[in-house]
C-alpha positions as CSV (number, residue, x, y, z in Angstrom):
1,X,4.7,15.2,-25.1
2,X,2.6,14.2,-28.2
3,X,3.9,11.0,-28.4
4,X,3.2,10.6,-25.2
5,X,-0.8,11.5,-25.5
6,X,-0.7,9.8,-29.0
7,X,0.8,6.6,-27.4
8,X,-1.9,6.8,-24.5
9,X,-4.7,6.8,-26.9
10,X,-4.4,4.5,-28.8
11,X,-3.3,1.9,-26.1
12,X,-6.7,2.7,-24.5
13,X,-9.0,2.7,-28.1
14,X,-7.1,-1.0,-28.5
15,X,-8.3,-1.6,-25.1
16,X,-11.6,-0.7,-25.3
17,X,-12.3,-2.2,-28.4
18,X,-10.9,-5.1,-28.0
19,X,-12.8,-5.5,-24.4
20,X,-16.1,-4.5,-26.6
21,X,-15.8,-7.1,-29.2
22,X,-15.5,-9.5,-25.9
23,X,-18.8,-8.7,-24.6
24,X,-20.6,-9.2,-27.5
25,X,-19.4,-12.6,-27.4
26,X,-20.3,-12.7,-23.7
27,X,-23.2,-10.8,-23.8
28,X,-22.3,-9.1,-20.8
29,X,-21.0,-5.4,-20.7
30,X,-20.2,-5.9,-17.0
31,X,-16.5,-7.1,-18.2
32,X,-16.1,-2.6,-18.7
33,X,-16.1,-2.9,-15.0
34,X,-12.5,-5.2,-14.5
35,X,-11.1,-3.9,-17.3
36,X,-11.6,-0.1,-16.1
37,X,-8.6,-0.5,-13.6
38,X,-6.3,-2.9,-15.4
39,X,-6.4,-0.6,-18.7
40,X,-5.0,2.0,-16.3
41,X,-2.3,-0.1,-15.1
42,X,-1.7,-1.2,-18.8
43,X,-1.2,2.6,-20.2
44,X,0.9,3.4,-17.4
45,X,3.4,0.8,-18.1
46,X,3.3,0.7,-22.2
47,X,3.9,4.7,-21.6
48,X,6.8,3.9,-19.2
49,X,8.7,1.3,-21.4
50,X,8.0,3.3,-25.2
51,X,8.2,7.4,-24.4
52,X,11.8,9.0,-23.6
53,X,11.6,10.5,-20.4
54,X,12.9,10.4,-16.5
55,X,13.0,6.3,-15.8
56,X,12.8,6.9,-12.2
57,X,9.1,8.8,-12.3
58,X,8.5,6.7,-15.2
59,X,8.8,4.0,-13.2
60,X,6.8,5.2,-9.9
61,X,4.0,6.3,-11.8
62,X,4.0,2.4,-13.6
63,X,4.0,1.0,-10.0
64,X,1.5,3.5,-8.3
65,X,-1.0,3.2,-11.2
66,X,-0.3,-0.6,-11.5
67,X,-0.9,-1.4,-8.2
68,X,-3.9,0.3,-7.7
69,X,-5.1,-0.7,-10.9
70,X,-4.2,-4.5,-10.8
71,X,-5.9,-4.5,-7.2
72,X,-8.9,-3.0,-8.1
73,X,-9.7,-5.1,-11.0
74,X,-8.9,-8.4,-9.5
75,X,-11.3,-7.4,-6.8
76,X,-14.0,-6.7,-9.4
77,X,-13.5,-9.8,-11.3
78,X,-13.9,-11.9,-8.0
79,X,-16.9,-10.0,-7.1
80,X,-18.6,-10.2,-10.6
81,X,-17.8,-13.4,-12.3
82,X,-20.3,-15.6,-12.5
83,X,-23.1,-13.3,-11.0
84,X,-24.2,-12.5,-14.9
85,X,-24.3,-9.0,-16.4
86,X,-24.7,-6.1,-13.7
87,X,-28.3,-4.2,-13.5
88,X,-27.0,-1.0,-15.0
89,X,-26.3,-2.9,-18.6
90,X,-29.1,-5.5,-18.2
91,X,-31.2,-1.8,-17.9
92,X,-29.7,-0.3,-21.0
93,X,-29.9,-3.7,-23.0
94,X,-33.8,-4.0,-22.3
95,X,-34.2,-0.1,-23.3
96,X,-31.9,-0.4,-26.7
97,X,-33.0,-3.5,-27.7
98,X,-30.5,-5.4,-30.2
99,X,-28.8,-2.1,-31.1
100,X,-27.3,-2.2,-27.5
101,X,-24.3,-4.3,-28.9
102,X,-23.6,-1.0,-31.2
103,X,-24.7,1.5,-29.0
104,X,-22.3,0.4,-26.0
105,X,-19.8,0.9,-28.1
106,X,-20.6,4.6,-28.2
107,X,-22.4,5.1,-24.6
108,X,-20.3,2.2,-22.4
109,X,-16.6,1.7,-24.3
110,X,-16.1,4.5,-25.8
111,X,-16.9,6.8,-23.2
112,X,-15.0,5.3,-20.1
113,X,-12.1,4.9,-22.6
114,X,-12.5,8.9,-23.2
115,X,-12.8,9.1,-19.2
116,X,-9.7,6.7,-18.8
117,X,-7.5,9.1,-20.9
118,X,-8.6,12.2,-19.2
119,X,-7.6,11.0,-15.8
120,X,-5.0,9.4,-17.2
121,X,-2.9,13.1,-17.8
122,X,-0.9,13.5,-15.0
123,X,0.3,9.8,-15.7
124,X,0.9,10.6,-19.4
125,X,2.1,14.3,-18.8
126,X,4.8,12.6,-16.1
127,X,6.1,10.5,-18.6
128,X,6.0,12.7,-21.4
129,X,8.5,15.3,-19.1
130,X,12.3,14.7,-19.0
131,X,12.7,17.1,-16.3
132,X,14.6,16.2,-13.0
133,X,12.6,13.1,-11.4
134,X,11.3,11.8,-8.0
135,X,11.5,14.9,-5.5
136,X,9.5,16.0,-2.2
137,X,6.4,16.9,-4.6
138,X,6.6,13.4,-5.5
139,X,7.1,11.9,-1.7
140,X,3.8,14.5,-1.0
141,X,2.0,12.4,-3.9
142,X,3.1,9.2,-2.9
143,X,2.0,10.1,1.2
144,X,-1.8,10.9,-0.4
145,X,-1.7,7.8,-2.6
146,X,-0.8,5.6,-0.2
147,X,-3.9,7.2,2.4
148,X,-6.3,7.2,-0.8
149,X,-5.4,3.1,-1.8
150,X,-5.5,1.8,1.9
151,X,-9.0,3.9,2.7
152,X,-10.3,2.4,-1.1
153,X,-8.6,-1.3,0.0
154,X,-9.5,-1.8,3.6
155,X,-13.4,-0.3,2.7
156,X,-13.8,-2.9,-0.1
157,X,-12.2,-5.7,2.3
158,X,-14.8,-4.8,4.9
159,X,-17.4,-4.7,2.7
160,X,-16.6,-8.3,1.4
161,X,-16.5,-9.4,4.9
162,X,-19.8,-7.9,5.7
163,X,-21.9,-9.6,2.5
164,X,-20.0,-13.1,3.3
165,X,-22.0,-12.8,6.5
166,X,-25.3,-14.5,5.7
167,X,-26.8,-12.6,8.6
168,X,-25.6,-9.2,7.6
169,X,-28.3,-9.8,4.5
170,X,-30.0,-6.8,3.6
171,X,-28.3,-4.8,6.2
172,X,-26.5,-1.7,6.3
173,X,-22.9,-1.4,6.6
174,X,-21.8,0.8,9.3
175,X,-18.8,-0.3,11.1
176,X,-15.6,0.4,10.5
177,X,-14.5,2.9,7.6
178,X,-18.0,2.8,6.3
179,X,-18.8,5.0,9.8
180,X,-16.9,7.3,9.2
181,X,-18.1,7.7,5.1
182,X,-20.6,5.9,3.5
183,X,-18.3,5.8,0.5
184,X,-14.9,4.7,1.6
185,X,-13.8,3.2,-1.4
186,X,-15.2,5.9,-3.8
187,X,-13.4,8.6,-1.4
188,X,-10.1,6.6,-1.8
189,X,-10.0,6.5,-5.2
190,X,-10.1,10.2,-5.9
191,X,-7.7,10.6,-3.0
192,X,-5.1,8.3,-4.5
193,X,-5.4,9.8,-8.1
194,X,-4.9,13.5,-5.9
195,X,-1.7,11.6,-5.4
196,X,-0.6,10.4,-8.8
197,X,-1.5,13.6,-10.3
198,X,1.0,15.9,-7.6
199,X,3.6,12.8,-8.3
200,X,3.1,14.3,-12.2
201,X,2.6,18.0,-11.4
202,X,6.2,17.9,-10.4
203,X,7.3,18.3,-13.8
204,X,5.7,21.5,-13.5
205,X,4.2,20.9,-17.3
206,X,2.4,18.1,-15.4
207,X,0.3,20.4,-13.9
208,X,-1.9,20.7,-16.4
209,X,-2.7,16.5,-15.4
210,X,-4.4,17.4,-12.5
211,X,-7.8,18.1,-14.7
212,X,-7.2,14.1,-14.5
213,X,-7.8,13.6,-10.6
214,X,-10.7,16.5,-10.5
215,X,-13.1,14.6,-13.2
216,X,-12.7,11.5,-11.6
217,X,-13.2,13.1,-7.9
218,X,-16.4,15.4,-10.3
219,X,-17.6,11.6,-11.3
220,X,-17.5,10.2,-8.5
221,X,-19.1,13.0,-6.2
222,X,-21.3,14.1,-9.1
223,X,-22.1,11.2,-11.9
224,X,-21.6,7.3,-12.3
225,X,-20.3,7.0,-8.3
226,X,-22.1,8.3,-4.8
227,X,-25.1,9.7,-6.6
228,X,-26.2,6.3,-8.6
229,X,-25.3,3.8,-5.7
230,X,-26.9,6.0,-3.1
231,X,-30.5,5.9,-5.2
232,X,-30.2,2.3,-5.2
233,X,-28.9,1.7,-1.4
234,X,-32.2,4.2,-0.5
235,X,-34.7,1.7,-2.3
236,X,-32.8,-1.7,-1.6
237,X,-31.4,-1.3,1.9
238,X,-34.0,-0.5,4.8
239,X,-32.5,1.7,7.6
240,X,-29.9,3.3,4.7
241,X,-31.6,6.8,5.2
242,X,-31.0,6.8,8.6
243,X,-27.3,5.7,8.1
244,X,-27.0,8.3,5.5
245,X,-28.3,11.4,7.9
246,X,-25.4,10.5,10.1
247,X,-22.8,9.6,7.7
248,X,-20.8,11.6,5.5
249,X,-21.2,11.2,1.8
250,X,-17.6,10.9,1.2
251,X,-14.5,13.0,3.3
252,X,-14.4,10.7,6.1
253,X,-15.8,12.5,9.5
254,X,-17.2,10.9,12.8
255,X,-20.4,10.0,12.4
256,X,-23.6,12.6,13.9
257,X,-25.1,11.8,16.9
């Protein structure tokens, strides 16, 4: 198992870095937001071909995490290329001044790669664990992941169709998944890491890798997700308060009358 976490880390710090010393060049710190997914799906598979353990949840976990993780940043990087560096960075660049380059090392790079390893446990405990592979704790994982990724695909799809509608400008999204939670995608992803973690808490040391799937579902409830976007939306989107007082925050529910 401490290959296993040593392996994990330093994949991710070679990550990170190297996606650091890329913005500088750039001068955008936006790039942390495609690379976030595909240095998931990156561990995962780097674990799965270098630490001795069962091939076959080796291998599901490379494919779960890899699929989600390939989707999600190709879906990023077609969204933000080309549309310069998002607000949140341009924000802390004017604030830190030329330091920022050095500071987001610390405050952007490093700390996502921390985040990135923490929810990356159940992946690393799974292949850490020789134990007997692919079970019905694992079909129960894959069942939840496959629920979270198709709530976190089908909400970004529709919300891609919505902006392409030059009419829909400025409007609120409320059709769909998005009537049912106002944060579809966001409620996906912590679903579909519920799922990779019960794939790896079948090794029954693997347990401990569901801390993984709670701070990113803590984040996202709590932190950088529904909390951040949602004082945005309320400034930048007229009528988004009255979407929001019918409208769950994030478990899916029909909407209030």
């Amino acid at each position: 198992m401490g290959s296993a976490l040593a392996i994990a880390a330093i994949t991710i710090a070679v990550i990170m870095i190297g996606t650091w010393l890329l913005s500088l060049v750039l001068k955008n710190a936006s790039i942390v937001d495609i690379v976030w997914g595909l240095g998931f799906a990156i561990t995962s598979w780097v674990l799965a071909i270098t630490v001795d353990g069962n091939s076959g949840r080796q291998i599901l976990l490379a494919v779960m995490v890899g699929l989600w993780g390939v989707r999600l940043g190709g879906y990023l990087a077609k969204r933000n290329i080309g549309h310069g560096e998002d607000w949140r960075y341009k924000a802390m660049r004017k604030k830190k001044g030329p330091k920022f380059g050095l500071i987001s090392l610390v405050t952007v790079f490093g700390l996502q790669g921390t985040l990135m390893f923490v929810v990356s446990l159940p992946v690393i405990f799974g292949n850490g664990d020789s134990s007997p592979g692919v079970g019905p704790i694992a079909v129960m994982g894959i069942m939840v992941w496959m629920v979270g990724l198709a709530f976190e695909a089908i909400g970004d799809l529709q919300l891609a169709r919505f902006k392409k509608d030059p009419s829909n400008a400025g409007k609120v999204m409320s059709t769909g998944l998005w009537s049912l939670t106002r944060h579809p995608n966001y409620f996906g992803d912590a679903l579909l890491w519920w799922g990779i973690g019960i794939v790896g808490a079948e090794t029954g040391s693997g347990v401990v890798g569901l801390v993984g799937p709670l701070v990113m579902t803590l984040f996202l409830l709590k932190v950088s997700g529904v909390p951040m976007l949602e004082r945005s939306l309320m400034k930048r989107r007229e009528g988004y308060a009255e979407y929001a007082a019918r409208t769950s925050a994030f478990i899916p529910r029909p909407p209030k009358k």
